[in-house]
N, C-alpha and C positions, 0 to 999 in steps of 0.2 A: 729524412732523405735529402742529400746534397742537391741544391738547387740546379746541379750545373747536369744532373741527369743520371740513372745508372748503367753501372757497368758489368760484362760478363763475359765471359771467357770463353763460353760455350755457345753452339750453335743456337737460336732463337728461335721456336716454335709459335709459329703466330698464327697456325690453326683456331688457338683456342680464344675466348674471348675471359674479359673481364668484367664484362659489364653488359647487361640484357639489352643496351642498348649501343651496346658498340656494334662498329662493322670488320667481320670477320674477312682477316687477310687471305689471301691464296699462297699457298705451300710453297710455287717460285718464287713468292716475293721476299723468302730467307734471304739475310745478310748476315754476316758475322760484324761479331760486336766490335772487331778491328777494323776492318774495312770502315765500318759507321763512324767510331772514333777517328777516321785519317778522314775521312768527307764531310766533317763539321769543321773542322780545321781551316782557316783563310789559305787561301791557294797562292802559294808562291810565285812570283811572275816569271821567274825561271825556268819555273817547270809547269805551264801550263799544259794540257791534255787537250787533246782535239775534241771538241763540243758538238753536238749536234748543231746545224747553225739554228735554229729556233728553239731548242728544249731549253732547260737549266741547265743538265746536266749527263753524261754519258753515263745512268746509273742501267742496269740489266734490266730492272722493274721500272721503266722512262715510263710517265705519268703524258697522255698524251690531253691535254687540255682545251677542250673545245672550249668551255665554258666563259673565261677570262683571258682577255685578250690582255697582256700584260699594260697595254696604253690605254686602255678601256676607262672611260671616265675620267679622263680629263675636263677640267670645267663642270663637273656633277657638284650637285651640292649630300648633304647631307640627311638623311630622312628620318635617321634613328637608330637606337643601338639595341644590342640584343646583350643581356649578361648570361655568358653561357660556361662552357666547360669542356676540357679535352678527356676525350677517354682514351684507354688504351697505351696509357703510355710508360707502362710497365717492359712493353714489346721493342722499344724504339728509344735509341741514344740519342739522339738530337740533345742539345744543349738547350737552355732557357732558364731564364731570368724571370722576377716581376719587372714589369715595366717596359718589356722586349718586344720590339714589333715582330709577328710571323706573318707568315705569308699562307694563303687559303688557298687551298688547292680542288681544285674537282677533278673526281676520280674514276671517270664513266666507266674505264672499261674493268674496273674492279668487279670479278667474278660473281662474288657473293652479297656485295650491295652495290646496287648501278646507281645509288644517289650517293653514295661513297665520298665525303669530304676530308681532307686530309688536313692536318698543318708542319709546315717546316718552320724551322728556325730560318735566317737568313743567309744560311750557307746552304740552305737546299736541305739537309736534313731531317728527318721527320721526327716531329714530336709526338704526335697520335693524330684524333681525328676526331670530327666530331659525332655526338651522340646519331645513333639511326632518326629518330622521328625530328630530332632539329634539320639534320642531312636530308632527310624527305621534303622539307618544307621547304627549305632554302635553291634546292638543286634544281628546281626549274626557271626558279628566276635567275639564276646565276649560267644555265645551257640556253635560257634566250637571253642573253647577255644586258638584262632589263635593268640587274644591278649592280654595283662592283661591292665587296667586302674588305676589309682593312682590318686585322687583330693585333690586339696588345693582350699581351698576360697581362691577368688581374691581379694573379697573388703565386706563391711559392708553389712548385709541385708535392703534390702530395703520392703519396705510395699506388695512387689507384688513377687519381686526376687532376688537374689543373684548373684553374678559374681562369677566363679566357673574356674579351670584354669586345664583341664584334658591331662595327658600325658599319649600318649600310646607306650606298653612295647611290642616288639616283638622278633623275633627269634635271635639271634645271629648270625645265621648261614647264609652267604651271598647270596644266590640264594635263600634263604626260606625269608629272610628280603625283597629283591627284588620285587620277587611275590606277597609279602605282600603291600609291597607299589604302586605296579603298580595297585591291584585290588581296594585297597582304594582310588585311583587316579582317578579309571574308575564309582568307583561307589560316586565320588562327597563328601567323606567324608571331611571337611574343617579340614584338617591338616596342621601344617604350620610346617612346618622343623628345627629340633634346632641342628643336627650334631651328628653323631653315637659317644653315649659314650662307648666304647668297654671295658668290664670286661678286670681290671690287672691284672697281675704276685699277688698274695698276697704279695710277697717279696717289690714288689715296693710300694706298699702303709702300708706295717706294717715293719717297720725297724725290722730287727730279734734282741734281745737280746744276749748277750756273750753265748754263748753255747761251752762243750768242745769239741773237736776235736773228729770225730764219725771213727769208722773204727778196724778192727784185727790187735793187736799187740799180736805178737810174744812171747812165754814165752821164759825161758833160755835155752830153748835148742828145739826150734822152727826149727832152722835150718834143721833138721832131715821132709825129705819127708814127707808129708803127707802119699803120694801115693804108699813110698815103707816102711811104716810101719810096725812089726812084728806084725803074727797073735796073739790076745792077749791068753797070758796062766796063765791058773792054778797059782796061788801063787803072782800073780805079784802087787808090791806096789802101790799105789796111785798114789804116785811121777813120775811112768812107764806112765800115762793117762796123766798127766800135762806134759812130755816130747812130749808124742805124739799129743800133740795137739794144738787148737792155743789160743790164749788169745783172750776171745771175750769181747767190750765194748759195748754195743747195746742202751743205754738209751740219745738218742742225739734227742729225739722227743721236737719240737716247739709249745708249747702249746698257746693257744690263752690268756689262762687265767692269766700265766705268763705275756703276755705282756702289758696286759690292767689290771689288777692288781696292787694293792700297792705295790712299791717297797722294798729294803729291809732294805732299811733305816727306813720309812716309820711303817713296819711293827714289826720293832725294837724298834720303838719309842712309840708302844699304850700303853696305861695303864695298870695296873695289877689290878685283884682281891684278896682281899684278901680269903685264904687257908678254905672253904666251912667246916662247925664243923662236921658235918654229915660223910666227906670222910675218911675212914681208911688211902686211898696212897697219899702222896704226889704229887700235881701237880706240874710238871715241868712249870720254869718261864713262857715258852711260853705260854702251857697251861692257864695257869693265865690269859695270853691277853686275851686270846681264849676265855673264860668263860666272861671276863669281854664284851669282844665284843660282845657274845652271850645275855647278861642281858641288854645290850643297846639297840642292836636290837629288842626285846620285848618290849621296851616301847619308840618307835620315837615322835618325838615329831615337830609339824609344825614350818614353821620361825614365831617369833613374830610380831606383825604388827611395818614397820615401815622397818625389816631386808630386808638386801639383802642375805640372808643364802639361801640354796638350799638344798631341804630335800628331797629326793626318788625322784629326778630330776621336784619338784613341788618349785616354788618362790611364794611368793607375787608377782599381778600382777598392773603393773605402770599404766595403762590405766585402768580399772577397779577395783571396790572393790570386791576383790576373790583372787583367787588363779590362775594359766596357768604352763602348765607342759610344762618344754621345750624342751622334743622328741617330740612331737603332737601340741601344739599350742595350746591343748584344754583347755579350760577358765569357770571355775564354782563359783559360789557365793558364795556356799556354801564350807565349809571345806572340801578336799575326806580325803578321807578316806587313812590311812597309810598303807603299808601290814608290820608286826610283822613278824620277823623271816629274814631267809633270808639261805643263800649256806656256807655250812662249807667245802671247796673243799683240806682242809689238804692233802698233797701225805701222801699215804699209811703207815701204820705204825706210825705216830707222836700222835693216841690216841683220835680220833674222839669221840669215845664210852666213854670216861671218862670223854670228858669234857661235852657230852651232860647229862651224871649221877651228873655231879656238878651244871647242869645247872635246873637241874627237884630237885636237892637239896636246890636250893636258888633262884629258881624264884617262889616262891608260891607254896599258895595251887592251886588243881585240878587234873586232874588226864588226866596223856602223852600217847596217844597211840605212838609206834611206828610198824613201818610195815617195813621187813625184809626177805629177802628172805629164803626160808626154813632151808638151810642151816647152817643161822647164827643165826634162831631164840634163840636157846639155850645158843649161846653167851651174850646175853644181858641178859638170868636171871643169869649166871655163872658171869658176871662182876660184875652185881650190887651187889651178892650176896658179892661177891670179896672183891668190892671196898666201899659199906657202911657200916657206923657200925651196928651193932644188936641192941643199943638199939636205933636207930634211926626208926627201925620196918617199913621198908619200903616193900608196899604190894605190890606183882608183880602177874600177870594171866595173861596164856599163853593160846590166844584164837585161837585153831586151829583146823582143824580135822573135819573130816564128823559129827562127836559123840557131838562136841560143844555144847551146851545150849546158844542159842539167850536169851542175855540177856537185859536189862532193863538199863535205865541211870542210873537209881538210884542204878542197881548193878553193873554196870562199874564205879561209884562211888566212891565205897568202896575200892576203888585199888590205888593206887600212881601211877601203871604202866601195862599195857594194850601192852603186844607183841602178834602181828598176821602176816601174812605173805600176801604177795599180790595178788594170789591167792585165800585165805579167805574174801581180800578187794572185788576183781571183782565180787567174787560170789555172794559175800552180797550186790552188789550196783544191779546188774542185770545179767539176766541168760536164757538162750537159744537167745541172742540174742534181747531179749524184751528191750522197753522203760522201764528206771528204776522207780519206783515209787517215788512220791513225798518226799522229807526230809524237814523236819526230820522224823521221822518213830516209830511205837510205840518200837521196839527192834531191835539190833543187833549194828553193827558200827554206823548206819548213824542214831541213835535214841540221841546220846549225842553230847553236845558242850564242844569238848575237850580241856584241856588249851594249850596242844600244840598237832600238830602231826609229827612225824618225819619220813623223809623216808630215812632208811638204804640204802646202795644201789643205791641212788636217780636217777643215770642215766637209773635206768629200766621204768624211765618214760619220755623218750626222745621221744621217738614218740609220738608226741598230742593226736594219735588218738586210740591207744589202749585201753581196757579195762582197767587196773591196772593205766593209766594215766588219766581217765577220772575219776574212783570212788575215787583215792585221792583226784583229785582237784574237787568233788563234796562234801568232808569231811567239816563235821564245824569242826570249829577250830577256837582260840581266835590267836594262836601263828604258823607259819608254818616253818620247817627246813628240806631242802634234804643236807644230806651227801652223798656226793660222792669225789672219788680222781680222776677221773677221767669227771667233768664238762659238757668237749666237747668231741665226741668221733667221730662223725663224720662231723656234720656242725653248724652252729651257730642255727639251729632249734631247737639242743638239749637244747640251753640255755632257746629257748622261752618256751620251754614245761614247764621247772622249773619256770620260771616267771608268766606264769599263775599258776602254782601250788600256787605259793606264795601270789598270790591274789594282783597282782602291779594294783594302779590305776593309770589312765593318757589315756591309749592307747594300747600301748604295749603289752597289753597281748590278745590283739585279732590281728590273725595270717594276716587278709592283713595290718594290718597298722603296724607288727614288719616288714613284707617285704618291703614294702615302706619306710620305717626309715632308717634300719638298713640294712636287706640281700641284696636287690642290690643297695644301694649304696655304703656299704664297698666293691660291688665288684669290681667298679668302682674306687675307692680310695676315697671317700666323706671325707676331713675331718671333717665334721661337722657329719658323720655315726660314725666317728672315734671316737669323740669328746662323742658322746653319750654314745658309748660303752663302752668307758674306764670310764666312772660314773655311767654306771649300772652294771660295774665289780666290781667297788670301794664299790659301794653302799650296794651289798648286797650278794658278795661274798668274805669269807675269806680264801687265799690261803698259807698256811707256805711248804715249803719241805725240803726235806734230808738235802742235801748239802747248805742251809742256816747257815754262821756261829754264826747268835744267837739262832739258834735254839739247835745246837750242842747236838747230839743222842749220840756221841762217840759209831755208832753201829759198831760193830766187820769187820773187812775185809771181801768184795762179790769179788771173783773170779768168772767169767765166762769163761767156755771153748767152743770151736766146737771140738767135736772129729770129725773126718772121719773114714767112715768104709767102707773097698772094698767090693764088691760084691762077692759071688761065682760065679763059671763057669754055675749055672744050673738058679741062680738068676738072674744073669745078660743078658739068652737066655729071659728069660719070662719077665723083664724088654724093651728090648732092640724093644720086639715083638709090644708090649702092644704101645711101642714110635712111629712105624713107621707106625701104626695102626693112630694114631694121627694125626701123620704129613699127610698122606695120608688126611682122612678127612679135614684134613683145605688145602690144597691142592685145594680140591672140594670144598671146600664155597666160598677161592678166584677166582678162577675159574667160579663160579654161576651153577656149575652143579648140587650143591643139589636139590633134589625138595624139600623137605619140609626143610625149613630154622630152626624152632624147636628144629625137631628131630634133626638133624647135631649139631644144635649147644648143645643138651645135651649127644648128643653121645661123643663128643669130650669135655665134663665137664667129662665123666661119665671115659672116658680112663685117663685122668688126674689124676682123684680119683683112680683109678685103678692104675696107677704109685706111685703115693705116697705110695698104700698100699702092696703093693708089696716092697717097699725099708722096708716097717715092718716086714710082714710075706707075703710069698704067701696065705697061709688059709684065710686072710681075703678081700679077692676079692669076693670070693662066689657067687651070681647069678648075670650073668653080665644084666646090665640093657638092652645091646643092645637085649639079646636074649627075651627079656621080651614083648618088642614092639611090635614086631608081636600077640602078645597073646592080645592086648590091639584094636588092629585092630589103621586101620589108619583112621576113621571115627572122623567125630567133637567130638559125644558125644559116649562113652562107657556105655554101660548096668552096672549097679554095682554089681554086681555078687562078690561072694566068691572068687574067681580066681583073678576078675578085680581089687578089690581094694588091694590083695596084690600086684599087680603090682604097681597101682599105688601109693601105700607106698612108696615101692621100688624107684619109681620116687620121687616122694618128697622128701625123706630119701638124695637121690644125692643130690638137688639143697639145704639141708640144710648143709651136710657134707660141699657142695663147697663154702659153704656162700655167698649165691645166697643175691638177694635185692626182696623186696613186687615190682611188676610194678607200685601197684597205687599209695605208699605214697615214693616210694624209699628209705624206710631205709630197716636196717636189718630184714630179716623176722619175726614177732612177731606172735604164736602161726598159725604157717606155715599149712594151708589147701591145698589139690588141688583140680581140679573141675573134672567133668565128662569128660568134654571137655581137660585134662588133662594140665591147665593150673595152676601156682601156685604163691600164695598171701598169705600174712597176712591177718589170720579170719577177724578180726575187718573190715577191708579195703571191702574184696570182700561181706561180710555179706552186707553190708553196701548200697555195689552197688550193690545188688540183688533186696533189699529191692527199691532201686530206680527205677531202670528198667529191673531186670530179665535177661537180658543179661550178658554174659561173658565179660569185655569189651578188653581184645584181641582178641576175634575172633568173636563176636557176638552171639554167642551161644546162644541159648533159655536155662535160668538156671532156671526151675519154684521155686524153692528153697531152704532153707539152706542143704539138706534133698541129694543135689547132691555134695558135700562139703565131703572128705573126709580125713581124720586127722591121723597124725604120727601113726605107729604101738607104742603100747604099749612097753618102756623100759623092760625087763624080769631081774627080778633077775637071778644074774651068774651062771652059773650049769657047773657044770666039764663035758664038750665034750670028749668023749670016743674018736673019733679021735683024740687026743693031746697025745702023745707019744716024749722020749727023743729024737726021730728020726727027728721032725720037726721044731727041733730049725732053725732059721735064724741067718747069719749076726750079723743081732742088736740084736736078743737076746742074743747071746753068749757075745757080746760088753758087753751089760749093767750087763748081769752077774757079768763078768769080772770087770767092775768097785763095782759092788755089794760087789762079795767079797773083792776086794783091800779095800773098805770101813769101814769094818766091823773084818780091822787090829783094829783099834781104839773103843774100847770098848762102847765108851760114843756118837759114830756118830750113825745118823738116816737120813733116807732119804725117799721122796718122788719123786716119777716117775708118771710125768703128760703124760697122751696121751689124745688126743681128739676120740678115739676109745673106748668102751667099749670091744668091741670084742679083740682088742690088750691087752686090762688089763686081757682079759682071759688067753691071752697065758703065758704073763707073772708070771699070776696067779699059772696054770700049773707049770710052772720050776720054782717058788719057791717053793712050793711044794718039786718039785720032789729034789730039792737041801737043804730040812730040814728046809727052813727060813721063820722066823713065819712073819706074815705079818696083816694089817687089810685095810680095804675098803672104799672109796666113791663114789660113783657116784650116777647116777639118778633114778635109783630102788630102791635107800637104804630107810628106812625111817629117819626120824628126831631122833627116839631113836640109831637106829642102827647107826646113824653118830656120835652121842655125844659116842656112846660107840667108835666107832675106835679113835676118839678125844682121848680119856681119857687114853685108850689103850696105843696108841701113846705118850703119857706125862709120864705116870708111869711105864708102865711095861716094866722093862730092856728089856725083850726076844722081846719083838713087835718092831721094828726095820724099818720096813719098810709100808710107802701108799702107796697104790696105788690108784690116781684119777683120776677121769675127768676133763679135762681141763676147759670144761664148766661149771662146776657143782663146782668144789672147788678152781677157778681162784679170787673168789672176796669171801671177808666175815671172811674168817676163820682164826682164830691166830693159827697156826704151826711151832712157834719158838723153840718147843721139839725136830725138824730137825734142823740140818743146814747143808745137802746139797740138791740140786733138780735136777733130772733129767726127762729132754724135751725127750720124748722118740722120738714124732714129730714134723715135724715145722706147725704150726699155721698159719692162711692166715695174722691175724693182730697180730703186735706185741706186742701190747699193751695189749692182752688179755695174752700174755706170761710174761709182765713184771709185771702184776697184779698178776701173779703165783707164780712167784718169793720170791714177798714182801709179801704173805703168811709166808717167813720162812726169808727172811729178813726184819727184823721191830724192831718194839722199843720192849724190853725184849729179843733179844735176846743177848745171850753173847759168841758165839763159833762164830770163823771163819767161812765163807758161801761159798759153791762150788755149781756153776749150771754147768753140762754137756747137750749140745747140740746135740743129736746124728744124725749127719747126714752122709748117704751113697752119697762116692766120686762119683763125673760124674755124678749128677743123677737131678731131679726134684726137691728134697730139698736141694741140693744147690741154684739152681735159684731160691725157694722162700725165701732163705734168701739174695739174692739178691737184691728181689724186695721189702722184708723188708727193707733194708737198707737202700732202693730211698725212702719209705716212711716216717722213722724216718729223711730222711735231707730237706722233704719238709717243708719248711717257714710257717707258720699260714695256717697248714693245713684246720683248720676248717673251713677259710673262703672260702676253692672254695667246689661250691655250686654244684650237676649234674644235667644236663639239662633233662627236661623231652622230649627226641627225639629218635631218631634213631640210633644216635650218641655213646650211651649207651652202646648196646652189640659192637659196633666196637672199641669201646676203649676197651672192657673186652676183643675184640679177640686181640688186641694190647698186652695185658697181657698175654695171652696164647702162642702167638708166642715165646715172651720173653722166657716163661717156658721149650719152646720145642727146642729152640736156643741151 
């Protein structure tokens, strides 16, 4: 029998069985052997299908998977394998190999066996399943999620069954690993022992790259006390702040992409395009690669028969007439299909946006949407408008806004260029949480096949499992590109999201088999995980930065400083209070005297945030969350009353301030809810598990649902607070005055002062004011016209001198090279979101020397989070350590907190 599976023409009767121990299918679950044949097949990017957003696949028989969470076991080690066998797969055309990873499936709601284990190949297609009494044994550790499973075929299919070679993945953690193999032991599972492979050091298995030396160097006249500083005054130079302070170098982070990336020889060496007729500016040589690399990527092309070439990590295959991808093993007959496009992960500033405009210049007709976040939407009609000529008559519509007109392919058509924001995307894919409707659609985004689509920003789809990352990658599209400078930002998950975005075929882009591949074996050091990664980095990620000597920016000199600023005698009581408030409660957690472990642990987020805000202004402490608790009662579930939900705003509001993580999916919170039961997730996530079982899943809670679910207070535009008087300066605000004016010696300087507070940019707001200096706005009330106008403000008008932004809000997107200095009013929990702030105003166009001010109060809480900044810009291939879904979680974050309170 042909390895690659059989075929029938006739309807499939999968009543009957093959084997006394298979599990007998149910009557609906018939497919015709055509159907099964087009669904093992790699899916074209052109014509994707609307997906369930969480399943695999849109099949009639949808496999609803309690049991394996597709991110399940990251950082698990290994416990032992099992050599088993597929049955049933006389029934089912799935394709399979030796050697081919498949994917294990739990089959609960299967009628006739409820321990029901299935196996697909890695296009989702089923191969058979496994035997009943293995499937008994396996199925409960696998629905209390105790263990994860990984299969590779052992050997060729045979007429009845397959030799199947399953390893199971468990705890890392040595008394939970133990347990685990003792109850396995007890309950007769045939596990045979292969030797704990224990997660490395990242250091040990990814050699780090030359990096320079990280750490405070001293300016010329450094020498001088931090601590016994003059208080600053009225009139004092610039030069006065650059004595008083320390030279800071901060940019020593270990990027993964760097390592596993084209070198720089390498990158030295690609081709050039020739200069697009259409472009008014000048592209820079590299650029030129860039464009040319981008025009290649659009049209891949398979090896020839006969080649030993390697194309999207697909050969010709020696044992078969087909193709075999060599992450997966998986082996089809037919051509897959290529994915077009791929990662422009340029650092900041080298010109992303111009070369994708050369690229919508000279790769054809059709027409680009791109999607961008609000911020920057404006940027792209300002560039294009910029950088193409006028009689090139290049048509751009900006689809966004309640007011929009859902329009027609045939009127998205008529445009060369289609900007929306992602936001716009999610709404239009689906909305109140509903299954999205079929695509493509009579109007709106998902009605056209676009020739490419590009996402601005691309890391806002790093989470799989959000809205804005499922309606992109449910987007037709001939062509797919995420820009981003920033790739990986927290684990190598982020990369897979892009990967599926991109429409890779082989494997890979369904989440158990990139874990299996790649996430725990790079944790382990695989060099054959290593091997892969560094060719799906090469393959369809292109990386250039700054300090590359052919790229050479020749950008103007970036000074960075730490100022310190002492406290007053009355700051430093209400500081000092707020500390020992802290230390006392962790005090009581180590101890185990809290009763409720929760609230302890947010009361002591909440005094934290409360220190930090305090080193700003006392004013913005305002209602303390402790006092709010009692009002919320201490019951599972809260009545949602007018009252209740501004507390628990209030709550929420803390664990986004603190940069809390979702419990279910553990990334960064995405569109942050909390429940009745006052527990807090990313919507997508908890939506999600409601829809499943109605429960909370930390505490069990009955959530009948979405409807218990309550969401951020609304941003308010700024309004001058009557309590703000010249009486309430702080510290730091006197500080950055004081820098303000020494600044503003220089006629032609401009500045931006980033805080992650909106409320701080009020005060500040205030004492500009009150000090005559004209100023303009961003943050996240503003609208999209209101930000183009401070934009523009900011560029032209002498008198407009200073921004004031959001960290979060104007950290990524915006060209503010009209500045060249920045001042961090706070410290940021990641750095990287500070150094993304930065290159706002250091980047390519500008031409004036760059000064960042750090302001941080001596002795205090923002010194140790730049402390703990600093341990994390020297961690080695951060991306690759994975967090474990355990217990272990909040005791490493209270590990972090001690640090803070140290």
């Amino acid at each position: 029998m042909s390895s690659f599976g059989k075929r029938s023409s006739s309807w499939i009767d999968l009543t009957g069985s093959d084997d006394e121990n298979s599990a007998p299918q149910p009557k609906q679950a018939r497919v015709s052997a055509s159907q099964s044949a087009s669904a093992s097949q790699p899916r074209p990017s052109q014509s994707l299908n609307a997906r369930d957003t969480w399943g695999e696949a849109d099949e009639e028989d949808e496999i609803l998977d309690l049991s394996q969470d597709a991110d399940e076991g990251n950082g698990w080690v290994c416990v032992g394998a099992i050599d088993g066998k597929i049955v049933g797969i006389r029934y089912y055309d799935g394709y399979a190999t030796m050697g081919e990873q498949v994917m294990v499936k739990r089959e609960p709601r299967n009628p006739y066996d409820s321990n029901a284990i299935r196996i697909n190949n890695v296009q989702g297609t089923q191969i058979g399943h496994l035997p009943r009494n293995l499937a008994a044994k396996l199925a409960p550790y696998m629905d209390s999620r105790t263990i994860v499973i990984e299969g590779v075929l052992a050997g060729e299919k045979g007429g009845w069954d397959c030799p199947i070679n399953l390893k199971i993945y468990g705890p890392g953690e040595r008394i939970a690993r133990n347990q685990l193999e003792a109850r396995m032991k007890q309950d007769r599972v045939p596990i045979r022992k292969l030797g704990i492979a224990a997660p490395k050091q990242p250091k040990q298995a990814v050699p780090p790259p030359q990096r320079r030396q990280m750490g405070y160097h001293s300016s010329q006249s450094s020498s001088q006390s931090a601590s016994s500083q003059p208080e600053p005054l009225p009139g004092l130079g610039i030069e006065h702040f650059v004595a008083n302070s320390e030279r800071f170098n901060p940019r020593d982070v270990e990027k993964m992409v760097e390592q596993w990336g084209a070198g720089e020889d390498a990158l030295k060496a690609m081709p050039f395009a020739e200069q697009p007729e259409g472009l008014v500016s000048t592209l820079l040589p590299y650029q030129r690669q860039g464009l040319a690399w981008l025009l290649e990527k659009e049209h891949p092309v398979l090896p020839a028969p006969g080649s030993i070439d390697v194309v999207q990590l697909w050969k010709r295959s020696q044992r078969h007439a087909g193709f075999t991808n060599l992450a997966t093993q998986y082996t089809t007959a037919a051509p897959p299909v290529l994915a077009k496009g791929g990662i422009l992960a340029d650092d900041m500033g080298l010109g992303k946006t111009l070369q994708v405009i050369s690229l919508i210049l000279e790769g054809g007709p059709g027409t680009t949407l791109i999607v961008a976040p609000v911020s920057v939407m404006s940027n792209w009609v300002q560039q294009i408008e910029r950088h193409v000529k006028k009689e090139r008559n290049m048509k751009v519509l900006t689809y966004h806004g309640s007011n929009r007109k859902r329009m027609t392919h045939r009127e998205f058509g008529e445009y060369d260029v289609v900007v929306t924001s992602y936001g716009t995307l999610g709404t239009e894919y689906s909305s109140n949480g509903k299954t999205a409707e079929k695509i493509p659609r009579k109007d709106g985004l998902f009605c056209i096949n676009w020739a490419r689509v590009v996402l601005d920003e691309g890391h806002n789809i790093r989470n799989p499992s959000t809205k804005s990352a499922v309606a992109a990658t449910s987007l037709l599209a001939t062509a797919r590109w995420v820009l981003t400078g920033t790739p990986i930002v927290n684990t190598i998950k982020d990369l897979y999201s892009m990967l599926k975005f991109l429409a890779i075929t082989g494997g890979l882009e369904r989440m158990e088999i990139f874990n299996a591949i790649l996430t725990r074996r790079l944790a382990v050091g695989d060099p054959g995980a290593e091997a892969i990664l560094q060719s799906v980095m090469r393959t369809w990620t292109l990386r250039r930065k700054k300090d590359m000597k052919f790229v050479d920016l020749k950008l103007p000199e970036l000074s960075e400083y730490v100022h310190r600023i002492t406290f007053r005698n009355d700051e430093r009581e209400k500081y000092e209070a707020l500390q020992a408030e802290a230390k006392g409660m962790v005090k009581q957690f180590q101890a185990g005297k809290s009763k409720n472990g929760l609230d302890m642990y947010r009361h002591v987020l909440e005094v934290l945030l409360r220190m930090r805000q305090v080193c700003c202004h006392w004013k913005l402490c305002g209602t303390r969350v402790t006092d709010l608790l009692p009002l919320i009662g201490s019951g599972e579930v809260v009545a949602l009353t007018k009252e209740n939900r501004a507390a628990l705003q209030l709550l929420l509001q803390l664990d986004i301030d603190s940069r809390e993580d979702c419990p279910i999916c553990l990334e960064e919170l995405h569109n942050p809810v909390i429940t009745a039961c006052k527990h807090i997730f990313g919507r997508e996530c908890i939506e999600k598990t409601i829809q499943l079982q109605n429960k909370c899943p930390m505490c069990r809670a009955e959530l009948a649902d979405t409807d218990c679910l309550v969401h951020p207070a609304v941003e308010e535009k700024a309004e001058e607070d009557p309590d703000l008087d010249v009486e309430t300066k702080s510290s730091k605000t006197e500080a950055l005055m004081s820098i303000l004016t020494a600044s503003r010696r220089d006629p032609k300087s401009k500045v931006v002062i980033f805080s992650q507070w909106t409320s701080f940019l009020n005060i500040i707001q205030h004492q500009l004011t009150e000090a005559g200096m004209k100023y303009c706005r961003i943050d996240g009330s503003v609208s999209a016209q209101a930000r183009d106008a401070s934009i523009t403000a900011l560029e032209s008008d002498p008198d407009t001198r200073i921004l004031l932004a959001s960290l979060s809000v104007c950290s990524v997107g915006l060209n503010l090279v009209s500045a060249d200095t920045v001042i961090l009013a706070d410290s940021w929990w990641a750095p990287a979101i500070e150094d993304q702030a930065v290159d706002r105003v250091h980047r390519l166009g500008q031409t004036r020397p760059c000064t960042v001010w750090r302001l941080i109060m001596e002795d205090s809480i923002e010194e140790r989070v730049l402390t703990i900044q600093a341990e994390k810009r020297k961690l080695v291939g951060k991306a690759f350590q994975e967090k474990e879904k355990s217990g272990k979680e909040k005791t490493t974050r209270m590990g972090d907190i001690l640090k803070l309170l140290s």
